[in-house]
C-alpha positions in Angstrom: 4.9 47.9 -10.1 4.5 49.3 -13.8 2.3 52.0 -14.5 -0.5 50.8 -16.1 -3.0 52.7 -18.9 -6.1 53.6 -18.0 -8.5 53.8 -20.9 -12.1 55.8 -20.0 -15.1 56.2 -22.2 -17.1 59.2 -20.9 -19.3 58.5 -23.7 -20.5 56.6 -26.7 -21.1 53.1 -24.8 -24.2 52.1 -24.3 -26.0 54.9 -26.2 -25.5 56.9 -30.0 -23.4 59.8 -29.7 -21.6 62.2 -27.4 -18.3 59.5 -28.2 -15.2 60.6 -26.0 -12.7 57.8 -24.7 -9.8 59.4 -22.3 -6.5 57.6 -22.2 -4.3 58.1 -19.3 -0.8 57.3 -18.2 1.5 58.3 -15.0 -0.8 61.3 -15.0 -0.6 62.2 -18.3 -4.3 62.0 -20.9 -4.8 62.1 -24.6 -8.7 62.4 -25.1 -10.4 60.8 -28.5 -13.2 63.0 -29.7 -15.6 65.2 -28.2 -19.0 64.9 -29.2 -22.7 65.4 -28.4 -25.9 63.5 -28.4 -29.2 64.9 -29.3 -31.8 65.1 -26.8 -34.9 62.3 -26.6 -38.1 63.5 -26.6 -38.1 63.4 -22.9 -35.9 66.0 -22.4 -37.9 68.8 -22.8 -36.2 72.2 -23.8 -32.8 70.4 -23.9 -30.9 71.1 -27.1 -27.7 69.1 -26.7 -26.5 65.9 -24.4 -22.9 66.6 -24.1 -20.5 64.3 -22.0 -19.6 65.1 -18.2 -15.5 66.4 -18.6 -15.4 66.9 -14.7 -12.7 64.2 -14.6 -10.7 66.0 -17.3 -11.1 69.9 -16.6 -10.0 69.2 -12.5 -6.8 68.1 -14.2 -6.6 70.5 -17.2 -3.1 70.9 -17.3 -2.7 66.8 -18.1 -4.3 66.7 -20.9 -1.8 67.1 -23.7 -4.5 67.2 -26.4 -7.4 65.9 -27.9 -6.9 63.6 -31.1 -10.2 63.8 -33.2 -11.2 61.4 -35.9 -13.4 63.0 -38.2 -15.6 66.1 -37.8 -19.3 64.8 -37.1 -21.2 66.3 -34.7 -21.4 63.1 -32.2 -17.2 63.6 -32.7 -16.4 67.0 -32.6 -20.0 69.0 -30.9 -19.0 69.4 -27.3 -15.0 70.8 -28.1 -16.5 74.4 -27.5 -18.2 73.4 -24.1 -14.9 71.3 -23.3 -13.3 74.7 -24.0 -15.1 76.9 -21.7 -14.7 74.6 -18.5 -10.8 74.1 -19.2 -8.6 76.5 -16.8 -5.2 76.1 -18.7 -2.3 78.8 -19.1 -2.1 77.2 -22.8 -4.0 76.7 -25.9 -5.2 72.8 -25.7 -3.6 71.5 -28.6 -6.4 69.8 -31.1 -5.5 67.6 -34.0 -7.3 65.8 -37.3 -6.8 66.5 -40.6 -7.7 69.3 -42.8 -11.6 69.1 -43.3 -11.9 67.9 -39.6 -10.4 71.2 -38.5 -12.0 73.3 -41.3 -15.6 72.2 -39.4 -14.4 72.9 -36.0 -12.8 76.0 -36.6 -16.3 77.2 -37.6 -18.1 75.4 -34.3 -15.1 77.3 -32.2 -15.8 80.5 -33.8 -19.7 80.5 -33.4 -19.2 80.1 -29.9 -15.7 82.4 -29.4 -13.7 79.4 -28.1 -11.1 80.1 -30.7 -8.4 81.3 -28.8 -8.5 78.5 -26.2 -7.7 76.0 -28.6 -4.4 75.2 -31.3 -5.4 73.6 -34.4 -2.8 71.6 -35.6 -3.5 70.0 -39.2 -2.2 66.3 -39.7 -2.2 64.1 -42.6 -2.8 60.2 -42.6 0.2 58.5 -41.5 1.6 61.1 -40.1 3.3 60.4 -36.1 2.3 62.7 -33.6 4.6 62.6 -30.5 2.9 63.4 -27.0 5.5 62.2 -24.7 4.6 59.4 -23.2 2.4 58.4 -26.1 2.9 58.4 -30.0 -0.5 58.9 -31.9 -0.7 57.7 -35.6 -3.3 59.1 -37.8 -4.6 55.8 -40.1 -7.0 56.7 -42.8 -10.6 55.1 -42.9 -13.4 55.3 -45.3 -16.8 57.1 -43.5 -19.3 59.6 -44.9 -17.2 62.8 -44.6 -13.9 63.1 -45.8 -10.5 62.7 -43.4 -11.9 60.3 -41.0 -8.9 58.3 -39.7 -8.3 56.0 -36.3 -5.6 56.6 -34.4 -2.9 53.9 -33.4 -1.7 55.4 -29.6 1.4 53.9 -28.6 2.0 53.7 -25.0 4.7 52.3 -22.6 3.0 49.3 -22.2 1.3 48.6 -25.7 -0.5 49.8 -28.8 -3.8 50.5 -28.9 -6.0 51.6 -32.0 -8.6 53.2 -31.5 -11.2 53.6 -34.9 -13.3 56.3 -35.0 -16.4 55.5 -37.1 -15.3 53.2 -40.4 -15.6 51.3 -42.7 -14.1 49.3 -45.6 -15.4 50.5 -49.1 -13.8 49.0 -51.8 -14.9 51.8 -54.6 -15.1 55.3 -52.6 -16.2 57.6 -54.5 -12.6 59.9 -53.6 -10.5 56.5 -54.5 -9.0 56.2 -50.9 -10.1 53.3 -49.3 -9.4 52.4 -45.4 -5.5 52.2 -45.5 -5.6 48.0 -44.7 -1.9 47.8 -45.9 -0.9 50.1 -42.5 -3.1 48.3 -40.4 -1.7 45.0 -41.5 1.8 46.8 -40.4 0.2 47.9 -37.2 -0.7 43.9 -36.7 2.4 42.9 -36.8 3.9 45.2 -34.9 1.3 44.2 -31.9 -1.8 45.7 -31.0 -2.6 45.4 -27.2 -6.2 47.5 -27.8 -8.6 47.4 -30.2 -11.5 49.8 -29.8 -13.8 49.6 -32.4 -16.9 51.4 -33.7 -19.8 48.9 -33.5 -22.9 50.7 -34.3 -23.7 48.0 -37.6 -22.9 44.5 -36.1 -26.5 43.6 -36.2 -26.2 43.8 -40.3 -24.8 40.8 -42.1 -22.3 41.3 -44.8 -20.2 44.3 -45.8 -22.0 47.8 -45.8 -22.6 48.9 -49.8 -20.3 50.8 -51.3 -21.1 55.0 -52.1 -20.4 54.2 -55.8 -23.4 52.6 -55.9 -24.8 54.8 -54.5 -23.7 57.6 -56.9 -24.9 55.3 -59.5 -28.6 55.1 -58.4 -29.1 59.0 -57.6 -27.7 59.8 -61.2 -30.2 57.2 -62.7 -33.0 58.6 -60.4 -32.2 62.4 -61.0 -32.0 61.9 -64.6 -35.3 60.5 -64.7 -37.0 62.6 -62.9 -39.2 65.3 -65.0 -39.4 68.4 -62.7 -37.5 69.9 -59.9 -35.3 67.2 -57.6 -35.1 67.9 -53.9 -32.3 65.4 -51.9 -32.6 65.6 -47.8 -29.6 64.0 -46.1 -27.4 64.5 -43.3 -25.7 67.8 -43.1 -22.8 66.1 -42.0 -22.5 63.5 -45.0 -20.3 65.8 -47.2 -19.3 63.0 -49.1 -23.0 62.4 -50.5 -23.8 65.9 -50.8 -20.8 66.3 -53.2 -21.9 63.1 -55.4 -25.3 65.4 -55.7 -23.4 68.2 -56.9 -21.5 66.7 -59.4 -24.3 64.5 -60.7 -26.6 67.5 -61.0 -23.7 69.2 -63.2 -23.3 66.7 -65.6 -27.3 66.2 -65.8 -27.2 69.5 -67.0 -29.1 70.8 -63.5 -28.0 74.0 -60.9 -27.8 73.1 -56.8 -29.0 75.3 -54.5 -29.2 74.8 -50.9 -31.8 74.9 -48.0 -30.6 74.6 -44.4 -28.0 76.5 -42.5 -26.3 73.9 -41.0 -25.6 71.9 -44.6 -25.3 75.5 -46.1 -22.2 76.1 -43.7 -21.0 72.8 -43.9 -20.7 72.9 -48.2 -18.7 76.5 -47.6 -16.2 75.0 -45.3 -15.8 72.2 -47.9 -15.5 74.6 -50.9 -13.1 76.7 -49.1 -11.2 73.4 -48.2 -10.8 72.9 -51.9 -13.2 69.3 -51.7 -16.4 70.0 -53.1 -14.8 70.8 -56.7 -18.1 72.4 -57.9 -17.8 73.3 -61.3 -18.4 77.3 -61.2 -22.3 78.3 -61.6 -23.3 75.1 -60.3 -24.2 76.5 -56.9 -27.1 79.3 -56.8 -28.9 80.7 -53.8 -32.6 79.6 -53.5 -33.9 83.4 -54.8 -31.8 82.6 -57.9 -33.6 79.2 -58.0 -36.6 80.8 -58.1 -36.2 81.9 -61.8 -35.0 78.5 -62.8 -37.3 75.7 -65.0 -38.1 73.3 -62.3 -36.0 70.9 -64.6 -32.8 72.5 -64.1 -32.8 72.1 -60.7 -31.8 70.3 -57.5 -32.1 71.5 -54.2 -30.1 70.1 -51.3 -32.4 70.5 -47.9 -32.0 69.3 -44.2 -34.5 67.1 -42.4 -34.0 63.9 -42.9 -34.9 62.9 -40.0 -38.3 64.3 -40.1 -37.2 67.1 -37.6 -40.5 69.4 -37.0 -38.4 72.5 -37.4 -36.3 71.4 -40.4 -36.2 73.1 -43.7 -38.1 69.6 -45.6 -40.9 69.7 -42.7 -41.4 73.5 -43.8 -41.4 72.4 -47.2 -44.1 69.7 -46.7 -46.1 72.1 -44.4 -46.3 74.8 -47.4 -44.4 76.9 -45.0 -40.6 77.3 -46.6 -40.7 81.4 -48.4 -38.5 80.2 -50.9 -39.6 76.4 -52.0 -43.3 75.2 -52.2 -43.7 71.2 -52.8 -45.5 71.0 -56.8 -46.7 67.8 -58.0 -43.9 67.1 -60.3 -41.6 67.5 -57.7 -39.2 64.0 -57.0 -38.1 64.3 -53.1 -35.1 61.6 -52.3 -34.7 60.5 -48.8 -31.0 60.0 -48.8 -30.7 58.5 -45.1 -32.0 56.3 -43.3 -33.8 57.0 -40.3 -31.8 56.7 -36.9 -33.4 54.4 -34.8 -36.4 56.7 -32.7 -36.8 59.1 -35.8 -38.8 56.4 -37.6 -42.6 58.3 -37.1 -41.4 61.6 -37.7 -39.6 60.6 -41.2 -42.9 58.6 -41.8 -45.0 61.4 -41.1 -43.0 63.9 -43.0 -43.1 61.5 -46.4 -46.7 61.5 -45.7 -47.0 65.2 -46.2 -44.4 65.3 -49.2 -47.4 62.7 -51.0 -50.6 64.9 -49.6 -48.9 67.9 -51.5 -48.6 65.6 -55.2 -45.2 65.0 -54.7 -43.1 61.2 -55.6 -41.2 60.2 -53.1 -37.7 58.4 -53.0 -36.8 56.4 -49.7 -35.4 53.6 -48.3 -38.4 51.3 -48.4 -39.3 51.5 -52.1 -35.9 51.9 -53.6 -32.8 50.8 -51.3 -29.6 51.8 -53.2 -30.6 55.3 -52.2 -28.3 55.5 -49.1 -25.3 53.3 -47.5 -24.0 53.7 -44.0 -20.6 54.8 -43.2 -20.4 52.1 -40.7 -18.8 48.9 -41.0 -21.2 45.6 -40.9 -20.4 42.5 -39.4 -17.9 41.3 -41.9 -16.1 44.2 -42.1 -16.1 44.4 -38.4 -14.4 40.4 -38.7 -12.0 41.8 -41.1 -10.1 44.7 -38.7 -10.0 41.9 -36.1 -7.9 39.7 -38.5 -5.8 42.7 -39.9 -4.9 43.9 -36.6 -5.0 41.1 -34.5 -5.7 42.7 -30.9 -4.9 41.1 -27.5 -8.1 42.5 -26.5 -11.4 44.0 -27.9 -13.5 47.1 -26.3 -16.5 47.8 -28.6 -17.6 51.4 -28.6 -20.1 53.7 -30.1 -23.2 51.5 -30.1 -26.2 50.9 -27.8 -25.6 48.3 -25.2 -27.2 45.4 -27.5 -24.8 46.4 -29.9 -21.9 46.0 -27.4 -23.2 42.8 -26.4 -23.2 41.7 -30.4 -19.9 42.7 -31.1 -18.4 40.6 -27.8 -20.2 37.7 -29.6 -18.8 38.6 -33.3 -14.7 39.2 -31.8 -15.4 35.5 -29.5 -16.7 34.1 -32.5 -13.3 35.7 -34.8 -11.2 33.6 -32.0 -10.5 36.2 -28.9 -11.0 34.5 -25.7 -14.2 36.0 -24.0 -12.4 37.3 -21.2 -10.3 39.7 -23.5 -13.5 41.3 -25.3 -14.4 43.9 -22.2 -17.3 46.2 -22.5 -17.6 48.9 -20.1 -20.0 51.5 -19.2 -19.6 55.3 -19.3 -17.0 56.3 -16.7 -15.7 53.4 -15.9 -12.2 52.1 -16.2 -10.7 49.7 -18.3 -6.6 49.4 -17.1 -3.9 47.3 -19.1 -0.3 46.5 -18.4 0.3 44.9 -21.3 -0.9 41.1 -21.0 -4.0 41.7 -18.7 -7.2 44.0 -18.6 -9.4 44.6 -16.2 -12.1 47.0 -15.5 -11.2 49.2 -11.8 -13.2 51.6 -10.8 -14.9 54.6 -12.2 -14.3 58.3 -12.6 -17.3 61.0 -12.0 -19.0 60.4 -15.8 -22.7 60.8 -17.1 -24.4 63.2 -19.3 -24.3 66.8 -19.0 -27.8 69.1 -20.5 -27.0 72.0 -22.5 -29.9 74.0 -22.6 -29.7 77.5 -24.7 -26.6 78.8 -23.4 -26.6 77.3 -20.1 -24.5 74.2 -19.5 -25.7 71.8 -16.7 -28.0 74.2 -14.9 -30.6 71.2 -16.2 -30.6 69.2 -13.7 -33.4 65.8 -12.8 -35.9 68.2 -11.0 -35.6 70.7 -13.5 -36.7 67.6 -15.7 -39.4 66.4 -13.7 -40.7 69.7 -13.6 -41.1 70.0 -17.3 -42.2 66.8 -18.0 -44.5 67.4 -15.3 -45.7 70.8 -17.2 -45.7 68.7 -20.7 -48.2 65.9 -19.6 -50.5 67.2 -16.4 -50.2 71.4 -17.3 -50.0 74.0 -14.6 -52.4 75.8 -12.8 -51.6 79.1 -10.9 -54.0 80.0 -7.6 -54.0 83.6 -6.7 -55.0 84.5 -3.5 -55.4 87.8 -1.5 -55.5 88.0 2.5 -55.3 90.2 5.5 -52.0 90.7 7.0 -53.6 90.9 10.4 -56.6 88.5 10.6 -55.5 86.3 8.1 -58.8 87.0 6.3 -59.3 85.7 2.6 -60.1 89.2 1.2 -59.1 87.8 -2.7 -59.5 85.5 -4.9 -59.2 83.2 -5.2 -58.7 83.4 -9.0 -57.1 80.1 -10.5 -55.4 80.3 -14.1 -54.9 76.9 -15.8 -52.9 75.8 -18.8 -52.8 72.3 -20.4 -55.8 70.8 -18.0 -59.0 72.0 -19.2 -60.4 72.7 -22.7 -62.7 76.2 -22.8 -66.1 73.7 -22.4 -64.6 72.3 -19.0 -64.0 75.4 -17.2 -66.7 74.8 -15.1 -64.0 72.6 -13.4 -62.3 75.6 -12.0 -65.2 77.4 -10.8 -65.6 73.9 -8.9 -61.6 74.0 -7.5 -62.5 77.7 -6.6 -65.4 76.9 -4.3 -63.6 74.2 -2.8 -60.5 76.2 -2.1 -62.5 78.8 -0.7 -64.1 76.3 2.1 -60.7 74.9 2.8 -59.2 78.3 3.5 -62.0 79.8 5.5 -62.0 76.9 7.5 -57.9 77.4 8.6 -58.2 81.0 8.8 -55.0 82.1 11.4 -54.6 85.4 13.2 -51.2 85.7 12.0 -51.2 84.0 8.8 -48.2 81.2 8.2 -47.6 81.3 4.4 -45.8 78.4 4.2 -48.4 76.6 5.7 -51.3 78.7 3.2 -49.3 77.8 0.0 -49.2 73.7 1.3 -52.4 73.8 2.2 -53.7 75.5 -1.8 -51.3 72.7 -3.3 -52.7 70.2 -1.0 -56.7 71.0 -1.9 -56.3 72.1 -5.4 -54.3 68.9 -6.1 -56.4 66.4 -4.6 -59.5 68.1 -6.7 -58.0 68.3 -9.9 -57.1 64.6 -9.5 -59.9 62.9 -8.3 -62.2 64.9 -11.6 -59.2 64.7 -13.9 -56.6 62.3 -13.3 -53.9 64.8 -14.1 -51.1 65.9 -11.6 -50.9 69.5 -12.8 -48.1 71.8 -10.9 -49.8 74.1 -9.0 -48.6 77.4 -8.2 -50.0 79.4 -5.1 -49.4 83.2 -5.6 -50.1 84.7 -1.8 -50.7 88.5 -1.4 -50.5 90.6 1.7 -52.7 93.5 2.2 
């Protein structure tokens, strides 16, 4: 019997972000991407989501590479922590094209994963030969410059694989998606098509940057005093139509975030930004400038507390402080679960005088870099798969796109959606879903990776909602006497005008101890017993679950 390919998404189905598909053949795996996902609010302390490699690092010398398709974070973020669990003798070879490798040199660097990884630079159209599989780089139109898919031919068929696209017909660079090679790629058979899906509930195509271009230009000129445009760090694309506009408006650009700050360097040393010299000034330079002569780019788009915009809004930034003539464009939409946060961070910009720009008042202010339902019709009918596997999109969104390819003329039994870890196998006519590999999410949490774990989780969410309270109590090693305490600290339970609460949980503490006194004390059996007390008091004049802490001393 034939080998067959295994195809594995460890991430980016049913969810937004951490996107990572593994192919594997006769033990040998090409992986597509490696990125992260941003915590909910749920998980508290977390700072990244990254995917679970377990599968791939217990067999690090079979993976030949990983092929990456452009260098957002939810693409490229959890390379360094792929790094760091790899045992290999080699450097894991990494390709994508020059900006792609420009931004994850610098995410290597930060966290000194460079030497475990070979950069190698490719160009659209350009074969990459990984015996048993050839990889094509196609180029596609996205929000960051050298985004391609990747056509991965296999023993037993093609697949292409899409990375996030989609099909503008007047980029602002004047490279559109490359539909003349995937018409080639058609013909030639495509056994595979997994495509991005994260727009098929939007009719239509998805609105071209030029426009976009167009409307910022009108608004920036317009605008009287100092302009300030939030938008994705990432979105180097936009942040160089600001650039140039503000330049021929006559305007400087300075910049106010350290992500988008690094981000514009790697793109200016990467010869894409093509700011005319002076245009770019630090924000102390700024400072000296008529509020008419500049723009200032600035994270927090999303409404992030933290961000530099939030500060800004909060009259907390040293260097910028909102004035009423101020004009503050919102240059993103919202991802879905952000919404309050942006709304509540607009709501400040207007409380300070400032007029604000965003999506609901003015909509050619931002486009997505994802294709919409037509668009997603149109790579159907240009490659023609034998099969569909949506990816990168919330289940619903999966769901959607089986609908949209059925509807486009694939038989329903040929449009697969899997779940993370699971795999999809083909030998060329048929696919089936078999099995799964060991897959999930893994919690980075300051510079610990996985040490997260569910009750680790409980515990803090525990700590968020009901608080803690810490009893400390002192008794005789011999008799067992209560000779201390005990003295209860609480935090999160009670406001200052409650604590009478606590001098109630003491006296009842003290009752329930006396009464169990033990010649030889069992602490086990003394911490249960505060626990059991204390919780059952705090409840029944609360309703809060606090976690209580029991602190026994000998003497």
């Amino acid at each position: 019997m034939a080998e067959a390919l295994r195809a594995v998404m460890l991430g980016g189905v049913g969810e937004v972000g951490k996107n990572s598909t593994l192919f594997e053949y006769d033990d040998h795996m090409i992986l597509v991407d490696a990125g992260v996902k941003f915590p909910e609010a749920e998980l508290h302390g977390v700072d990244l989501v990254i995917p679970d490699f377990s599968y791939v690092t217990e067999a690090a010398d079979d993976l030949l590479a990983v092929l990456v398709t452009h260098g957002h974070e939810d693409h490229i973020g959890s390379l360094p922590y792929l790094l760091m669990e790899l045992e290999r003798e080699e450097p894991l070879p990494i390709y994508g094209t020059k900006m792609t490798l420009g931004l994850i040199a610098g995410k290597l660097k930060e966290h000194r994963q460079t030497a475990k990884a070979r950069l190698i630079e490719i160009e659209p159209g350009q074969k990459i030969n990984l015996e048993p599989f050839e990889a094509e780089a196609i180029l596609v139109n996205h929000s960051v410059p050298g985004s391609v898919g990747f056509a991965i031919r296999t023993p037993v068929g093609t697949v292409f694989h899409t990375g996030d696209y989609k099909f503008d017909r007047q980029p602002v660079d004047g490279t559109p998606t490359d539909e003349d090679a995937l018409g080639r790629l058609g013909d030639e058979g495509v056994m595979a098509l997994f495509s991005d899906c994260v727009r098929v509930e939007n009719p239509g195509w998805t609105g071209s940057e030029t426009e976009v271009s167009q409307n910022l230009e009108r608004i920036i000129g317009a605008a009287a005093g100092r302009v300030i445009v939030t938008t994705f760090a990432s979105n180097l694309s936009r942040l160089r139509q600001v650039i140039l506009i503000a330049h021929r408006l006559g305007r400087k650009v300075a910049v106010a975030g350290r992500s988008m700050d690094q981000n514009l360097k790697i793109a200016g040393e990467m010869g894409y930004l093509g700011a005319p010299d002076g245009t770019l000034v630090s924000l102390r330079q700024s400072q000296g400038l008529p509020p008419s002569k500049l723009v200032v780019l600035a994270t927090g788009s999303q409404g992030e507390p933290t961000s530099v915009l939030s500060r800004m809004a909060a009259g907390d930034h040293p260097n910028v402080q909102i004035i009423p003539d101020d004009t503050v464009i919102f240059s993103a939409g919202p991802i879905p679960g952000n919404e309050e946060t942006v709304a509540r961070s607009i709501d400040n910009l207007y409380r300070r005088g400032a007029k604000v720009i965003y999506r609901a008042i003015e909509h050619g202010i931002h486009v997505s870099g994802h294709a919409s339902q037509d668009e997603l019709r149109h790579m159907i009918g240009l490659l023609r798969p034998r099969h569909c596997i949506p990816i990168h999109g919330e289940y619903r969104m999966l769901v959607l796109y089986k609908e949209l390819a059925v509807a486009a003329g694939l038989p329903e039994e040929r449009v697969l959606i899997a779940d993370i870890g699971e795999v999809i196998e083909f030998d060329g006519e048929q696919a089936q879903t078999n099995g799964t590999v060991p897959s999930g999410s893994v919690l980075v949490d300051g510079l610990t990776i996985g040490d997260v774990t569910r009750v680790v989780l409980r515990d803090r969410h525990r700590l968020a909602a009901d608080g803690v309270l810490i009893a400390a109590v002192a008794v005789d090693r011999e008799t067992g006497e209560l000779i201390g305490g005990p003295d209860l600290v609480s935090r999160g339970i009670v406001d200052p005008s409650q604590e009478a609460i606590l001098g109630e949980a003491r006296e009842a503490l003290i009752h329930a101890l006396q009464k169990v006194q033990q010649a030889e004390p069992n602490y086990g059996f003394l911490r249960g017993k505060i626990r059991e007390v204390l919780g059952a008091f705090m409840y029944e004049r609360t309703h809060r679950r606090p976690m209580i802490l029991p602190v026994l001393t000998e003497v």
